[in-house]
C-alpha positions as CSV (number, residue, x, y, z in Angstrom):
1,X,4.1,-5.2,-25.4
2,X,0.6,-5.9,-24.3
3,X,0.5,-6.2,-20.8
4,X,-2.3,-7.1,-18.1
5,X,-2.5,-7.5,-14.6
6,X,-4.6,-9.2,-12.0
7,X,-5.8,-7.5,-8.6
8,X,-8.7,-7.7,-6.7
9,X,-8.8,-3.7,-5.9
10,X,-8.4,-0.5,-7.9
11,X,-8.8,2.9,-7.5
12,X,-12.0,3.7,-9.5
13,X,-15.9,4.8,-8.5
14,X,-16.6,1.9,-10.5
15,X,-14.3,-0.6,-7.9
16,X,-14.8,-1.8,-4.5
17,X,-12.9,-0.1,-1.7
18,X,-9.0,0.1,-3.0
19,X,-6.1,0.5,-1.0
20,X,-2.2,0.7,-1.4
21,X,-2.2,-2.5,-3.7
22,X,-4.5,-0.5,-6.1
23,X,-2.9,2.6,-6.2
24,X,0.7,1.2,-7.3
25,X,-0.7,-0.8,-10.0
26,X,-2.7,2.3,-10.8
27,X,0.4,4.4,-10.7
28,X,2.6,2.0,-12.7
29,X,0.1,0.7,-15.4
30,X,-0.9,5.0,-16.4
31,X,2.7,5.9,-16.8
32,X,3.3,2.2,-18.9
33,X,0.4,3.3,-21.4
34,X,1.7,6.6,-21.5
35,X,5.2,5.1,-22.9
36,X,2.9,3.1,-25.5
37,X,2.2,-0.3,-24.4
38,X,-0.9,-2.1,-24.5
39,X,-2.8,-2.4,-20.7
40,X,-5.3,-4.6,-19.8
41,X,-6.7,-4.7,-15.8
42,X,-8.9,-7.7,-14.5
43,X,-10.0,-6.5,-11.8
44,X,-12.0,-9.8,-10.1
45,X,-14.4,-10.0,-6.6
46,X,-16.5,-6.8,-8.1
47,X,-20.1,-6.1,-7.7
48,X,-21.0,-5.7,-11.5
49,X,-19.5,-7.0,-14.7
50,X,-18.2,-4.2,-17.0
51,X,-15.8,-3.8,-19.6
52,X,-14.6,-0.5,-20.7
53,X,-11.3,1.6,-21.9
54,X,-10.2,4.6,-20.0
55,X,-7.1,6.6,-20.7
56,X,-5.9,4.4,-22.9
57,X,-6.0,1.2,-20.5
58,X,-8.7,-1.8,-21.1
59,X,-10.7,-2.8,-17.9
60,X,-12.6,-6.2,-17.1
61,X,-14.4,-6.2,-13.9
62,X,-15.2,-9.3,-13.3
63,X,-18.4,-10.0,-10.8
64,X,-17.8,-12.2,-7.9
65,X,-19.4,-15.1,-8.2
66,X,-20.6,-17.4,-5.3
67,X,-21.0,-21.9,-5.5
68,X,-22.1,-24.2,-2.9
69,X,-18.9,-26.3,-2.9
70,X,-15.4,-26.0,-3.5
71,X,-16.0,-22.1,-4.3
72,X,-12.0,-21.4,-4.3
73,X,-11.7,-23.9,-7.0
74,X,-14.8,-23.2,-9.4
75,X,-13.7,-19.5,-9.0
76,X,-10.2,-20.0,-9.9
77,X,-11.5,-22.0,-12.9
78,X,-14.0,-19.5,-14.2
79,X,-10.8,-16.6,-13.5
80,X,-8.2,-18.6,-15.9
81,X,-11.2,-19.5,-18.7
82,X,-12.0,-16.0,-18.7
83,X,-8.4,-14.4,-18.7
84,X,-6.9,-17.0,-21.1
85,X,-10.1,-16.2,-23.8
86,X,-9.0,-12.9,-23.4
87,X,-4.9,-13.5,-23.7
88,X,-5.8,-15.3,-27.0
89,X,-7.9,-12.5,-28.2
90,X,-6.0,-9.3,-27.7
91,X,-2.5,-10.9,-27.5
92,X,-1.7,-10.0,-24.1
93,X,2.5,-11.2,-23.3
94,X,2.8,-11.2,-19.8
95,X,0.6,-11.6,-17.0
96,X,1.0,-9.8,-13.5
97,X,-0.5,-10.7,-9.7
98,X,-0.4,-10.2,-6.3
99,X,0.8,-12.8,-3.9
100,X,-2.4,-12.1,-2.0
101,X,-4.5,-15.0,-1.3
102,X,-2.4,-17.0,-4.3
103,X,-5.7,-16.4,-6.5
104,X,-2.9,-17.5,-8.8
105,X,-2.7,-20.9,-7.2
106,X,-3.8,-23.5,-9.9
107,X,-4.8,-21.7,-12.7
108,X,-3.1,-22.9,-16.3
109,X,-2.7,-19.5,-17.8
110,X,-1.2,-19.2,-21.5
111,X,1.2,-17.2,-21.3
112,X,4.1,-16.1,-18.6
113,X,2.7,-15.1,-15.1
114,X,4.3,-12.6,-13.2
115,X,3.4,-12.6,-8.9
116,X,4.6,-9.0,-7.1
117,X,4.9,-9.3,-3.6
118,X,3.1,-6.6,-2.1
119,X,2.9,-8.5,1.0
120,X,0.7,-12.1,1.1
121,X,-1.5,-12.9,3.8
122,X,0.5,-15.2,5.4
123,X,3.5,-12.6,5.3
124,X,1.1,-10.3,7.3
125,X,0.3,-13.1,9.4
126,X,3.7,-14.0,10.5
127,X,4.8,-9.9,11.0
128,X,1.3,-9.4,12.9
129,X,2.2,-12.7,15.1
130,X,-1.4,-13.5,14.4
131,X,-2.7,-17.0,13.6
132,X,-3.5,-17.7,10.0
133,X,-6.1,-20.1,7.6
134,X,-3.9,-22.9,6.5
135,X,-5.6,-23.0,3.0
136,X,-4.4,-19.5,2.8
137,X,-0.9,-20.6,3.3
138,X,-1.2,-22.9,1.1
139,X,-3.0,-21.5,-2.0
140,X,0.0,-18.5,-1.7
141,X,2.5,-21.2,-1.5
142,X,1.2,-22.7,-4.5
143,X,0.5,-19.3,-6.7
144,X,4.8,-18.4,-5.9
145,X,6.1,-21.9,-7.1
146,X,3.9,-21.5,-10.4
147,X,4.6,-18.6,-11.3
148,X,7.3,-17.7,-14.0
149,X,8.5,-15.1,-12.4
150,X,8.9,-13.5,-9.2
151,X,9.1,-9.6,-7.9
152,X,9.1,-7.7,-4.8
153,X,8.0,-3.9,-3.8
154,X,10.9,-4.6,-1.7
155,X,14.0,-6.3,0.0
156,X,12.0,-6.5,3.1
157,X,9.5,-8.0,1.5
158,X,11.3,-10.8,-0.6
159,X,13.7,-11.6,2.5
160,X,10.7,-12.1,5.0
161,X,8.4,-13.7,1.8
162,X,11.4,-16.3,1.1
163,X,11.8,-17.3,4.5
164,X,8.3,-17.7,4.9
165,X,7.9,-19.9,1.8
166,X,11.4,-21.9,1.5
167,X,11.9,-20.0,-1.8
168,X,15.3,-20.7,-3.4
169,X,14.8,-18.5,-6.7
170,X,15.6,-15.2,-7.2
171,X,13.2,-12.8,-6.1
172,X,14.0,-9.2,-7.9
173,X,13.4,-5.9,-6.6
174,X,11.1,-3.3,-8.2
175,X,9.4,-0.4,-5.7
176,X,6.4,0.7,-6.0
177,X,6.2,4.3,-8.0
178,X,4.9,7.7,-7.5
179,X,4.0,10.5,-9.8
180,X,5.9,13.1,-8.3
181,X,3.9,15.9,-10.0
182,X,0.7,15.2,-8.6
183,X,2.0,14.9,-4.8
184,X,4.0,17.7,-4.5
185,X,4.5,20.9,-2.4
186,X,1.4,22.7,-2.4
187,X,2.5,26.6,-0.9
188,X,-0.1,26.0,1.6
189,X,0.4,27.1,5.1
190,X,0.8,24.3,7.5
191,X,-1.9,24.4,10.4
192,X,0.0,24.8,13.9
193,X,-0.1,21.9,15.8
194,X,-1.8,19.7,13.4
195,X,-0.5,16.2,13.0
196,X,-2.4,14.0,10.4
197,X,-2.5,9.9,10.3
198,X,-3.6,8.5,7.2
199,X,-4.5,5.2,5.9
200,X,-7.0,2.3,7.1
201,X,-8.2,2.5,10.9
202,X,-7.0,-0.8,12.0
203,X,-4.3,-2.2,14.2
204,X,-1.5,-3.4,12.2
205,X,-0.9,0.4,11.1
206,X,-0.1,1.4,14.5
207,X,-3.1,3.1,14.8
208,X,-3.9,2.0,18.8
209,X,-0.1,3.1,19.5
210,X,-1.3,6.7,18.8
211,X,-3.2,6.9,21.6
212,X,-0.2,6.3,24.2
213,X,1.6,8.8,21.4
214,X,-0.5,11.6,21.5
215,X,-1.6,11.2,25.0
216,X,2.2,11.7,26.3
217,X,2.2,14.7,22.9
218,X,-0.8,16.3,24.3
219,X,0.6,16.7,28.0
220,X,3.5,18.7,26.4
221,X,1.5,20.7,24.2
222,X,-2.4,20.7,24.7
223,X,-3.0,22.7,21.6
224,X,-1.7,19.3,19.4
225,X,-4.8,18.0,17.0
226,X,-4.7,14.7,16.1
227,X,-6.6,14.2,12.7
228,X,-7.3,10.5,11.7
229,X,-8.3,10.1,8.1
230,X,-9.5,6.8,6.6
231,X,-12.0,3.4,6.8
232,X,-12.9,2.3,10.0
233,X,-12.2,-1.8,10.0
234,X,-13.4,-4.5,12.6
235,X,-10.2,-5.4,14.4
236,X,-9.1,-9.6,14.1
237,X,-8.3,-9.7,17.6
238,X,-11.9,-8.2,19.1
239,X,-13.9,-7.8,16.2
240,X,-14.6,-4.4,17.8
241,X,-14.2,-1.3,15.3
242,X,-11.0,-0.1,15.8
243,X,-12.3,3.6,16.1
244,X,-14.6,2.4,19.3
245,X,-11.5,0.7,20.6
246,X,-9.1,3.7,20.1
247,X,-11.6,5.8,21.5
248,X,-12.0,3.5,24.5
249,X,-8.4,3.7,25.8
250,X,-8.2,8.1,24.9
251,X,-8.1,9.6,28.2
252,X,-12.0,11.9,27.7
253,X,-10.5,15.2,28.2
254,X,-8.4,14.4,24.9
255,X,-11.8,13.2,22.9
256,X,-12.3,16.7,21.3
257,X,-8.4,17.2,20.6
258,X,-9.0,13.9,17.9
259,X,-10.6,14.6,14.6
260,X,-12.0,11.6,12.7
261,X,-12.2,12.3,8.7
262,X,-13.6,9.2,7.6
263,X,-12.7,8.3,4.1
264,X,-11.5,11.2,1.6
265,X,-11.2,11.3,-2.0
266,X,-7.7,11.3,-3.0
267,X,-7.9,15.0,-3.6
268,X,-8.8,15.6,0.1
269,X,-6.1,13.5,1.2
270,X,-3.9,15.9,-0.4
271,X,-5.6,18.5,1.3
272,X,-5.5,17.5,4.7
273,X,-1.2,16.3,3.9
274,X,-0.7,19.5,3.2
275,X,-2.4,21.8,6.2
276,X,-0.3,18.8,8.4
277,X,2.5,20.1,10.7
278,X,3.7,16.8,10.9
279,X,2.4,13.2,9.0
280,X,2.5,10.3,11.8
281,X,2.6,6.6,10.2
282,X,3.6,4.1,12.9
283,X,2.8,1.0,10.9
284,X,3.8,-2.8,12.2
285,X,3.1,-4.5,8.6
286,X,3.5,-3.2,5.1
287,X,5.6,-3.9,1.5
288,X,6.4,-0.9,0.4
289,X,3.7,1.9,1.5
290,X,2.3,4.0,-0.9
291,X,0.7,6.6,1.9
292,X,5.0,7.0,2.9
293,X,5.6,8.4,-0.6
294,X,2.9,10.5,-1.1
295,X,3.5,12.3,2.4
296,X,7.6,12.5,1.5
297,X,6.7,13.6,-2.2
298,X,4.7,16.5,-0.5
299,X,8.0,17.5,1.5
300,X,6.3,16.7,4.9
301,X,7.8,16.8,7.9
302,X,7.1,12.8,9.3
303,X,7.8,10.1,12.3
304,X,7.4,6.7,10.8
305,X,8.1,3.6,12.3
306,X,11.1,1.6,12.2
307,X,9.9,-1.8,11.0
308,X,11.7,-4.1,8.3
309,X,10.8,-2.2,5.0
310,X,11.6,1.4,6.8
311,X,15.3,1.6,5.9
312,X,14.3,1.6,2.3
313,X,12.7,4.6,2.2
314,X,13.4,6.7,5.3
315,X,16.5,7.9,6.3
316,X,16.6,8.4,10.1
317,X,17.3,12.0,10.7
318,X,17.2,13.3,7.3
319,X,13.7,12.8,5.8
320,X,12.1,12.7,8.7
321,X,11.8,9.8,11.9
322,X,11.7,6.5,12.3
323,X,10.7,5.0,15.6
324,X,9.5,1.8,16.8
325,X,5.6,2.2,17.4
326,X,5.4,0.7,20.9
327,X,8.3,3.1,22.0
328,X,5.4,5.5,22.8
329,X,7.5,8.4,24.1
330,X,10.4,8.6,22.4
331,X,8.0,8.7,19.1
332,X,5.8,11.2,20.5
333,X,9.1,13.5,21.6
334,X,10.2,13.3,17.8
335,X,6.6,14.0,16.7
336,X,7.2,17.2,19.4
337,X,10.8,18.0,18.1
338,X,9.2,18.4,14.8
339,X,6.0,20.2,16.2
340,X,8.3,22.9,17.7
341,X,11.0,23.5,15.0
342,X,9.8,24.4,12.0
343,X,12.8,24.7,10.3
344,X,14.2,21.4,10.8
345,X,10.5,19.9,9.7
346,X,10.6,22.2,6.3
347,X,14.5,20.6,6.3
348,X,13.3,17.4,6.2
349,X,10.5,17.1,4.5
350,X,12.9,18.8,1.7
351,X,15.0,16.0,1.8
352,X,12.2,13.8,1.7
353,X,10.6,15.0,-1.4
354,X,14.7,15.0,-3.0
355,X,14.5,10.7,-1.6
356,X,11.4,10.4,-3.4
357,X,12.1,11.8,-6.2
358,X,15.5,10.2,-6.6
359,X,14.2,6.4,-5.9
360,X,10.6,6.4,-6.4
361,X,9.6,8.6,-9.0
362,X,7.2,6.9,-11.9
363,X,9.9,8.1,-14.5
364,X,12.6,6.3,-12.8
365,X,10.8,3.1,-12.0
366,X,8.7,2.4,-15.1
367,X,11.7,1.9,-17.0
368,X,12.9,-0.6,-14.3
369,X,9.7,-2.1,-15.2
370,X,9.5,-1.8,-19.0
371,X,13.5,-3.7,-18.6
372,X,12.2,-6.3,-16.5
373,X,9.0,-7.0,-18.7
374,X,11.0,-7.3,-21.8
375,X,13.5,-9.6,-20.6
376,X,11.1,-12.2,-19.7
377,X,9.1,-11.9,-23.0
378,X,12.7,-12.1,-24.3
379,X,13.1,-15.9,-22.8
């Protein structure tokens, strides 16, 4: 099969900032070369125009380009002309996308299209409770009902997407993947009292809920360090960075116990998951996270929150915690519990890794994915 897929993001020096939507399709397009099929990656919105082959996998970036009227159609027009010359050309069978933005939305593209839900805008609209751009809404509700085929990260995620949407189809469910042998138990000695948050700096991640956390954390144990690792983002609601605002509410005696990191390669990140005592990620809006499977696939001990797509990884009291982020002290006494017994965080990050492993794992998903990629070529 020769397949290709669509995103705006991927993780590569050559890309623009990537996040979790770039590092599944990462994840799953390596290990589907690897089993011998033909990969192609547009990856549109860039800086530069390049094509290349890496590891076996053929890239187009594709430079943004800017018009003084109707922009979201002219770019949608220059995307399918330049995807379907390419399909002809090399053969490609299936096409996949993101739900995001429905850069789908009225494109004819010649052969089957494939959308993931990895969580659309106005998905993260309506579990943010935040206000929306109806042409958003619309160009997502658009992409969905011409696409061939539909798939979700999750059940959360196709339940909350169908609602949203009045979708009658199926929606099938694929997780994201993780290679299990590059996050995985390092033999490094965890750092007393270190508790790590990873991921972007903004709101919908919980990250303001941490201050009430580790305030209430901190007057239990004042030797807690609260690392935060990741890109700062202007937060919707104030257009504030979301550092200045976190730092705004932190009582200033607890300024020096907070560590900011900035952005890290992925190798850092690694790094700083493994010296962690305990991995907090009280999220309000995700899919499927990528950032929960690396931490569990490198046995750590973790409180998570509680939110729609939890259940689907986490198991409450066995691979860690899952709490409601505005419950600010009963998360922070579970962050404590795990803090103070270090056998029952080694325990669980154990059974973590075992969940992971299990469910996630690239081996086991790719061939969910080669199944489900074969059957539609097979219509």
């Amino acid at each position: 099969m020769h397949l290709a897929f669509l995103t705006p993001e991927y993780p590569h020096p050559f890309s623009t900032p990537s996040g979790g939507l770039g590092t599944s399709i990462r994840n799953l397009a390596e290990k589907l070369s690897k089993k011998g099929e033909r990969i192609t990656i547009f990856v549109y919105g860039q800086m530069h125009y390049k094509i290349f082959e890496e590891r076996g996998i053929n890239f187009h970036y594709i430079k943004q380009r800017n018009y003084p009227f109707l922009g979201w159609w002219f770019h949608r027009k220059f995307l399918e002309k330049y995807i379907n010359r390419v399909i002809k050309e090399q053969k490609i069978d299936v096409l996949e996308g993101p739900d995001w933005t429905g850069i789908t939305a009225f494109m004819d593209i010649k052969c089957p299209v494939i959308i993931r839900l990895h969580g659309s805008d106005s998905y993260f609209c309506r579990l943010e409770n935040r206000p929306q751009k109806k042409k958003n809404f619309w160009f997502e509700k658009f992409a969905l009902a011409g696409a061939d085929e539909l798939l979700s990260v999750s059940q959360f995620t196709a339940q909350k997407t169908a609602e949203i949407f009045n979708i009658k189809r199926e929606i099938k469910v694929i997780p994201n993947s993780i290679d299990v042998n590059i996050f995985k138990p390092t033999g490094e000695n965890v750092i007393p009292g270190r508790i790590l948050y990873f991921g972007s700096i903004i709101r919908k991640k919980g990250v303001l809920e941490l201050v009430e956390i580790f305030s209430y954390i901190s007057k239990k144990n004042p030797e807690a360090r609260l690392l935060m690792a990741g890109r700062d983002v202007i937060d919707v609601e104030t257009q504030k960075s979301t550092r200045e605002l976190f730092l705004e509410k932190l009582p200033k005696e607890l300024v020096v116990n907070v560590q900011w990191l900035g952005t890290l390669a992925p190798m850092q990140v690694r790094e700083e998951i493994s010296r962690a005592t305990v991995i907090v990620l009280p999220s309000f809006a995700e899919a499927l996270p990528m950032a929960w499977l690396e931490a569990m696939a490198m046995e750590k001990a973790m409180v998570t929150s509680n939110v729609g797509w939890a259940e689907e990884i986490m198991i409450d009291g066995k691979t860690g915690f899952t709490v409601h982020p505005t419950n600010h002290e009963l998360y922070a006494k579970k962050v404590l519990k795990l803090l103070n017994d270090p056998e029952l965080a080694s325990g669980m990050g154990k059974a973590a890794r075992n969940q992971v492993i299990l469910q996630f794992s690239s081996e086991v998903v790719v061939e969910k994915n080669l199944r489900f990629y074969r059957s539609i070529i097979g219509k």
